[in-house]
C-alpha positions as CSV (number, residue, x, y, z in Angstrom):
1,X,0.0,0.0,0.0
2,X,1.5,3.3,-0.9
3,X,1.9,5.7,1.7
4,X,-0.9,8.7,2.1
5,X,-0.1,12.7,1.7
6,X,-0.4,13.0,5.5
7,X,2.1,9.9,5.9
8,X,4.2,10.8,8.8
9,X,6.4,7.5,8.3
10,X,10.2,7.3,7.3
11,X,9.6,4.7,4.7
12,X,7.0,7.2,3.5
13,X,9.5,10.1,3.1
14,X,11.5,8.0,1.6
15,X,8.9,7.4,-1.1
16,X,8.1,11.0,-1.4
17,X,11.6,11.8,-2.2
18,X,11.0,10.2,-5.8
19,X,7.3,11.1,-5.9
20,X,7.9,14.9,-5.6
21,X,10.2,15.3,-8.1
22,X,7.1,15.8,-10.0
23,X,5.5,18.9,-9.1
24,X,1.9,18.3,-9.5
25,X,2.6,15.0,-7.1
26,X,4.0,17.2,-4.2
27,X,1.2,18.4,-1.2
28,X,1.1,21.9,-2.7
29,X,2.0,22.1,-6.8
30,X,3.1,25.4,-6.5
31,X,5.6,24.3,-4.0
32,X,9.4,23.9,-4.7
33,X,11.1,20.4,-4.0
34,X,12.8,21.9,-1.3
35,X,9.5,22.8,0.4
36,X,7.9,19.7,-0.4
37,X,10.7,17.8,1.2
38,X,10.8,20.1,4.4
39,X,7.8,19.7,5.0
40,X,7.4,16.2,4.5
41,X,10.7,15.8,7.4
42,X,9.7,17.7,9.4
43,X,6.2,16.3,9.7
44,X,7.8,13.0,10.4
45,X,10.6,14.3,12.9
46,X,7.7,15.9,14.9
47,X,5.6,12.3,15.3
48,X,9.1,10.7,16.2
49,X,9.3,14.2,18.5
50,X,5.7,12.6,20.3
51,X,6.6,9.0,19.8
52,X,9.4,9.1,22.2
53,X,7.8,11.3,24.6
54,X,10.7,13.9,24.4
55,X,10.1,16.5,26.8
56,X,13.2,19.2,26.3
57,X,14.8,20.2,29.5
58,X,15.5,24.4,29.5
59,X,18.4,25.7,31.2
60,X,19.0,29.2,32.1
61,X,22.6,29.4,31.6
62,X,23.4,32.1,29.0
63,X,24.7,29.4,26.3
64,X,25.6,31.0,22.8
65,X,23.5,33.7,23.3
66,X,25.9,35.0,26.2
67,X,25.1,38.5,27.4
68,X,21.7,38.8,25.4
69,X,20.1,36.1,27.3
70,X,18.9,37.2,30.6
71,X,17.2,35.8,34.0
72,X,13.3,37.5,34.5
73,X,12.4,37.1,38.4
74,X,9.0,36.5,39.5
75,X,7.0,40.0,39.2
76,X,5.7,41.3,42.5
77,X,2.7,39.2,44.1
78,X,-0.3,41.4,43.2
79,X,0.4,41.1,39.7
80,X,-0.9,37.5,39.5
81,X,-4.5,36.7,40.3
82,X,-7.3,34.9,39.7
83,X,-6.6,32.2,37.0
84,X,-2.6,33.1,37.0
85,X,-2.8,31.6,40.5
86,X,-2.7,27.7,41.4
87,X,-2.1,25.8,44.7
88,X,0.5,23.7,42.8
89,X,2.1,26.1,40.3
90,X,3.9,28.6,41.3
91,X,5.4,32.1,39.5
92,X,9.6,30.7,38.3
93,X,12.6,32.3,37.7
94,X,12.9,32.3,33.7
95,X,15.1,33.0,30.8
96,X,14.8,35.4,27.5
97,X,16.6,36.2,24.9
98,X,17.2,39.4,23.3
99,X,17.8,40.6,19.8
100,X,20.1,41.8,18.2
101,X,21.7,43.0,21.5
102,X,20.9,43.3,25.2
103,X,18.6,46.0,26.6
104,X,19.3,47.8,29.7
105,X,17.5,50.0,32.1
106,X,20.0,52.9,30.5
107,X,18.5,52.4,27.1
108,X,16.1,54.6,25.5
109,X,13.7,54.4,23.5
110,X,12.8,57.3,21.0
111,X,9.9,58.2,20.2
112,X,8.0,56.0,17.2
113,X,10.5,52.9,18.1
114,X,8.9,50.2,19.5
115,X,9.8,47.0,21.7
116,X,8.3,43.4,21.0
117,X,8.0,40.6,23.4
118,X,7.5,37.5,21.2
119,X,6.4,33.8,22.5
120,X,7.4,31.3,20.5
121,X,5.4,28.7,19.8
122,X,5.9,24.5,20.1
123,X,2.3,23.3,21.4
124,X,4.1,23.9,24.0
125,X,5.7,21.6,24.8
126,X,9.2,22.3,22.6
127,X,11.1,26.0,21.3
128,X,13.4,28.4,23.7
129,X,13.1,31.7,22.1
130,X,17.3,31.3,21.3
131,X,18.7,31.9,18.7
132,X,18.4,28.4,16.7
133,X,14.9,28.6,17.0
134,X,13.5,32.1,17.2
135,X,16.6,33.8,15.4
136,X,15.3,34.1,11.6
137,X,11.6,35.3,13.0
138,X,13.1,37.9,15.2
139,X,15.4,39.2,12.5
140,X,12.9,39.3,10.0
141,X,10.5,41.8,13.0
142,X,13.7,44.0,13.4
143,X,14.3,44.2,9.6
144,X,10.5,45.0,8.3
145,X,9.4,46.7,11.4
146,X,10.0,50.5,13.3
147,X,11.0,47.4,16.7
148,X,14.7,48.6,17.8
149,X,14.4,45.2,19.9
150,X,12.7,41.9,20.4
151,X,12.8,39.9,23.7
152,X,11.3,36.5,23.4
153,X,11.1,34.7,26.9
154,X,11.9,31.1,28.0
155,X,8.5,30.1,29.4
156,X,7.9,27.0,30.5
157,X,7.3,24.3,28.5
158,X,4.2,21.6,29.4
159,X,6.2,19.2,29.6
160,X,8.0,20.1,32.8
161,X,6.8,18.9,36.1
162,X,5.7,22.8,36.7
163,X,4.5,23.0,33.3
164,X,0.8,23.0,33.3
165,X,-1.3,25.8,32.8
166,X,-1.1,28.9,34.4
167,X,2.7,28.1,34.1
168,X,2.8,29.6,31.0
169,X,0.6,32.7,32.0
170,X,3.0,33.1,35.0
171,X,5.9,33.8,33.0
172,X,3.9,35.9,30.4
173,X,3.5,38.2,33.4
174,X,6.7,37.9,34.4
175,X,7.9,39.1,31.3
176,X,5.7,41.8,30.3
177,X,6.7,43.2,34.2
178,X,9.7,42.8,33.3
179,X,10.0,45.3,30.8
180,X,7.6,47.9,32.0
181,X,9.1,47.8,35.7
182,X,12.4,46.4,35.5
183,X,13.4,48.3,32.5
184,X,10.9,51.3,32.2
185,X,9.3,51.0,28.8
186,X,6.5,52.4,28.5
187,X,3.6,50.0,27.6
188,X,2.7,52.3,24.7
189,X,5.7,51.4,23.1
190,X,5.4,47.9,23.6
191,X,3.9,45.0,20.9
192,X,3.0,41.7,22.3
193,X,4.0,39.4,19.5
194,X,3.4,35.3,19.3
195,X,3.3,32.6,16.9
196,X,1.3,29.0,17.5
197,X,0.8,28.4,21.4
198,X,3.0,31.5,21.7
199,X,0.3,33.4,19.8
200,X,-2.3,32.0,22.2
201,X,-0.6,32.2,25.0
202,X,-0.8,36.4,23.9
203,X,-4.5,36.3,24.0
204,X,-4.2,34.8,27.0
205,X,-2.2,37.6,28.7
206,X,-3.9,40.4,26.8
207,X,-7.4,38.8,28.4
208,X,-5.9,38.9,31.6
209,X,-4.5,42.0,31.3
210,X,-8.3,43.3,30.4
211,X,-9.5,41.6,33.2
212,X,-7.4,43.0,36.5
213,X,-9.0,45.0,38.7
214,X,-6.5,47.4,38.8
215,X,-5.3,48.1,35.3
216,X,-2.6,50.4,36.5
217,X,-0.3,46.7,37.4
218,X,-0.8,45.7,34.2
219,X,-1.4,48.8,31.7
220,X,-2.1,47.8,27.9
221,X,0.5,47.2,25.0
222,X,0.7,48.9,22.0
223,X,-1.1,46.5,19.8
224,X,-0.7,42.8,19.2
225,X,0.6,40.1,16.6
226,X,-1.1,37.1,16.6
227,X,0.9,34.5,13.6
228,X,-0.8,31.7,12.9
229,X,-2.4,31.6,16.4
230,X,-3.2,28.0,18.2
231,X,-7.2,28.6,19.1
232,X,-8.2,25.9,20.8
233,X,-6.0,24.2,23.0
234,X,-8.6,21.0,24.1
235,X,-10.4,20.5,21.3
236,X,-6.7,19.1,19.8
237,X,-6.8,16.1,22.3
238,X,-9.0,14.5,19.7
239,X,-7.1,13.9,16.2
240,X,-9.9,13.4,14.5
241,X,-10.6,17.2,13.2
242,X,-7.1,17.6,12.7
243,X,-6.4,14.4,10.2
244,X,-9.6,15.3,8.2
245,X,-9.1,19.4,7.6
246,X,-8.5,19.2,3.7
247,X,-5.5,21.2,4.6
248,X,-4.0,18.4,6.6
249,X,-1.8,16.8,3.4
250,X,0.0,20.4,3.4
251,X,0.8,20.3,6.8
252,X,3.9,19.9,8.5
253,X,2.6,19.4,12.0
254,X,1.5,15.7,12.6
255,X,-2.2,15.5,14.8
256,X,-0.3,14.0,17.2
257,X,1.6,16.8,18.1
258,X,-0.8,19.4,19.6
259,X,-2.5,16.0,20.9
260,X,0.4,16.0,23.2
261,X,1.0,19.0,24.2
262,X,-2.5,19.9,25.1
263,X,-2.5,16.7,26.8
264,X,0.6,17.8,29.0
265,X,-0.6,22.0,29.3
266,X,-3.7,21.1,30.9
267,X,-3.3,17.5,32.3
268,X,-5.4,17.0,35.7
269,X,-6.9,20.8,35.3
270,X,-10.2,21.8,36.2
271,X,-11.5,23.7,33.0
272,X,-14.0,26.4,35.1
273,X,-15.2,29.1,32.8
274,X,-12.8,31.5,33.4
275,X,-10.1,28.9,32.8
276,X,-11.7,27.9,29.2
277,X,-11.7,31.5,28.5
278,X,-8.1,31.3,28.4
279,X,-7.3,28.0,27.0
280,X,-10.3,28.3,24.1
281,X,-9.7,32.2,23.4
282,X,-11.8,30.6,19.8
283,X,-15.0,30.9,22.2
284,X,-14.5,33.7,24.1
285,X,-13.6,36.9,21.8
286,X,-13.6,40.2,24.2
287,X,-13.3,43.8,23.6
288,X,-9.7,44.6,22.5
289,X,-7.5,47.0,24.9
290,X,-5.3,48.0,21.7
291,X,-4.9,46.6,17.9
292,X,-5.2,43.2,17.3
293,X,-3.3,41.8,13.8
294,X,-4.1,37.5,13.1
295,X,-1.6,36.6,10.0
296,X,-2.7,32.9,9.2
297,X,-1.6,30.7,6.1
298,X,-3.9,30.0,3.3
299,X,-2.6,25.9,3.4
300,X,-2.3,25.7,7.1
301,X,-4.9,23.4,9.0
302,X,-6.0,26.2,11.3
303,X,-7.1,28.7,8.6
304,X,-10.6,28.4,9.3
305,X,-10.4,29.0,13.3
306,X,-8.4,32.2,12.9
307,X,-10.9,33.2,10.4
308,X,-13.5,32.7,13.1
309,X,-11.2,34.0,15.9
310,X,-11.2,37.5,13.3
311,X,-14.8,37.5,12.9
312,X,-15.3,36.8,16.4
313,X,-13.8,39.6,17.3
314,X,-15.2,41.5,14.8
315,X,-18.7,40.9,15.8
316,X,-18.2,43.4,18.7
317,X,-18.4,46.9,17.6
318,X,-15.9,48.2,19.6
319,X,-13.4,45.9,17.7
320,X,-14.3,46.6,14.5
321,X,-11.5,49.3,13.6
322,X,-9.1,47.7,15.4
323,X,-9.1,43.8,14.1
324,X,-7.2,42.7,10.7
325,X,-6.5,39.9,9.1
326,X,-4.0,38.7,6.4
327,X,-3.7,35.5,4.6
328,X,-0.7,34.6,3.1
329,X,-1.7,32.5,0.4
330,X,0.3,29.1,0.1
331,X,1.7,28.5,3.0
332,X,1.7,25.8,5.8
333,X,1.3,27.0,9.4
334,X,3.3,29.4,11.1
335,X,5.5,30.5,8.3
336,X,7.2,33.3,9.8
337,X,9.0,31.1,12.4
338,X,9.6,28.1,9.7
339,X,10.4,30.5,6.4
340,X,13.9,29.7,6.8
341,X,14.0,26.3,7.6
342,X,11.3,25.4,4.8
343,X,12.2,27.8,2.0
344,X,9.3,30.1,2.7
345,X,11.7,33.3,3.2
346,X,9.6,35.8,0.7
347,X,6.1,34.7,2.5
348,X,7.9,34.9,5.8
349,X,9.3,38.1,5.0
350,X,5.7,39.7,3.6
351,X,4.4,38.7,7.0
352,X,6.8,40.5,8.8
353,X,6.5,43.7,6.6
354,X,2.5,43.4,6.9
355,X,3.0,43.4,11.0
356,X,5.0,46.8,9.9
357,X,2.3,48.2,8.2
358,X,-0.3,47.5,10.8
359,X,1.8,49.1,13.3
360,X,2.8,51.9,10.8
361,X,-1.3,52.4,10.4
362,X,-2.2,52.2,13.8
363,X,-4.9,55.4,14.7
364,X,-4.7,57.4,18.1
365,X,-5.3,55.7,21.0
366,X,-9.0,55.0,21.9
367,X,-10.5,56.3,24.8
368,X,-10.5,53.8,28.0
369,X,-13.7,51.7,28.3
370,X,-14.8,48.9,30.0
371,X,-14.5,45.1,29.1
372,X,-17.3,42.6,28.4
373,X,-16.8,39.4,27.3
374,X,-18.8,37.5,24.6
375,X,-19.3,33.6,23.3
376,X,-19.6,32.9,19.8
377,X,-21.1,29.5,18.1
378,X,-18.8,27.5,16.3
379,X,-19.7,28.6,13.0
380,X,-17.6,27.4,9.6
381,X,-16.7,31.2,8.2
382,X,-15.8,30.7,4.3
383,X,-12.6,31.7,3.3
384,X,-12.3,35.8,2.1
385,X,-11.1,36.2,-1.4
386,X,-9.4,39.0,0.1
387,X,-5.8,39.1,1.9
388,X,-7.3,41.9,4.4
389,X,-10.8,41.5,6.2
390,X,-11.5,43.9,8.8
391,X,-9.8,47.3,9.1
């Protein structure tokens, strides 16, 4: 029997090596040999990375990164509540990265520069923000964007005996305190960034941020960048959705992946309804504190939930000049972290620059309001023609 499309079996890249020498035989026809082949490997090196149960270790020694990777303390007490606090997780000493140099408390920032803080992403339960695996997204942010700097933190990974949610939550906190009170940037010049989980795990901390009940710990980024965000972190426990999305052959992510590390980020947890708001963000669209952007891949196997995450928040009228979203046609998820690794530098770079854009188009600031939350149905929203809905 010849191996499927979605095979995720050595002997089957093996096979496709021959088969996709022929273009209109490869997942995507339109997609080089290289990319075919990436793709193809990697999908199979991430079922091995779930086969074995690998569950990477993080170190917070400074490694290769030397003085641009930094230790981020627990933020003061008051600044976790509510869902960021659990009898058996507790707020950790983490590590970040920082590119292309190290920030310090002496460094300014002028006026129209900006600061990101990026999560990767790894369902996660792999990724470090270093440099071999966050390097080519963060220099691509630097070179298409008005960012003078990008600090992507070491959160714990699900894997880790402290690892299940609010673990990661914790250390979003951390981090955002971290530069506001650590190193005095001003939250107006700073853009909350993710890709995958990392892009979830911003909703997550931009919900919580919403939801404080004093917004003065916590005050509001800039905007946010959501790339090719992971919506629904349960509903990936069953493989079933994932194996039959008609984007699934063009996929580089094996269901068994996000099987795994959903399993591992909520394990024995409770899901309460404040707790599914942040773990199934999908569901629970609220009114924005500052600019949302969702960039999502028009062969990736979550387009249709961030098309439904867009329109969810869309349906509230305070959102809608503050919500946009751009496709970039023919690629696999997440291409902005995987351009260099897969070949999809161009589409990874016209991410990047579109980020610039939104940032470069943002309007004044609104006036402060107050937050109300909303539920949405799980509704199949058809695909725009368009690379831009919402403005």
């Amino acid at each position: 029997m010849w191996p499927s499309l979605s095979d995720t079996s050595i002997i089957g890249f093996l096979f496709f090596l021959v088969l996709y020498l022929w273009p209109r035989r490869r997942q995507d026809p339109n997609w080089t040999y290289r990319q075919a082949i990436t793709c193809a490997l990697m999908k199979v090196g991430l079922q091995k990375f779930v086969t074995f149960r690998i569950k990477p270790s993080l170190s917070l020694k400074t490694g290769r990164e030397k003085e641009r990777f930094v230790l981020v303390d627990p933020a003061l007490p008051e600044a976790y509540s509510g869902v960021a606090e659990d009898n058996n997780i507790w707020p950790e000493t983490i590590g970040g990265t920082w590119y292309p140099n190290r920030f310090t408390s002496d460094t300014t920032v002028p006026e129209g520069q900006h600061i990101i803080l990026h999560f990767h992403g790894g369902s996660y339960v792999m990724g470090d923000g270093r440099t071999k695996s966050t390097g080519f997204l963060a220099r691509n942010l630097l070179d298409s964007t008005s960012a003078l700097y990008v600090f992507c933190p070491q959160y714990r990974l699900s894997g880790q005996p402290q690892g299940r949610f609010p673990a990661q939550l914790q250390d979003a906190i951390s981090s955002y305190s971290y530069l506001v009170y650590t190193l005095h940037i001003p939250a107006s010049q700073i853009i909350l960034s993710g890709d995958s989980a990392g892009a979830h795990l911003v909703l997550g901390l931009l919900r919580y941020i919403v939801q404080m009940d004093n917004p003065f710990i916590l005050p509001a980024p800039l905007c946010n960048w959501l790339f090719s965000p992971w919506c629904d972190v349960p509903a990936a426990i069953d493989t079933s959705d994932w194996r039959r999305d008609p984007n699934y052959a063009t996929e580089y992510i094996p269901a068994t992946l996000p099987a795994w590390g959903a399993k591992n980020y909520l394990r024995d947890l409770d899901i309460t309804g404040p707790i599914e708001e942040q773990v199934v963000p999908l569901r629970h669209p609220f009114i924005l504190p500052s600019p949302l952007l969702i960039v999502t891949g028009g062969r990736e196997i979550l387009l249709q939930q961030h098309l439904q995450l867009a329109q969810g928040f869309l349906k509230i009228p305070e959102n809608m000049d503050c919500v946009e979203l751009y496709k970039e046609d023919g690629v696999p998820h997440d291409v902005l972290a995987i351009g260099g690794i897969a070949n999809f530098r161009h589409q990874a770079l016209r991410c990047a620059r579109n980020a610039g854009d939104f940032l470069r188009n943002l309007r004044p600031e609104r006036p402060a309001f107050k937050a109300e939350f909303f539920t949405v149905s799980n509704d199949n929203f058809e695909d725009p023609n368009n690379e831009k809905a919402g403005t």
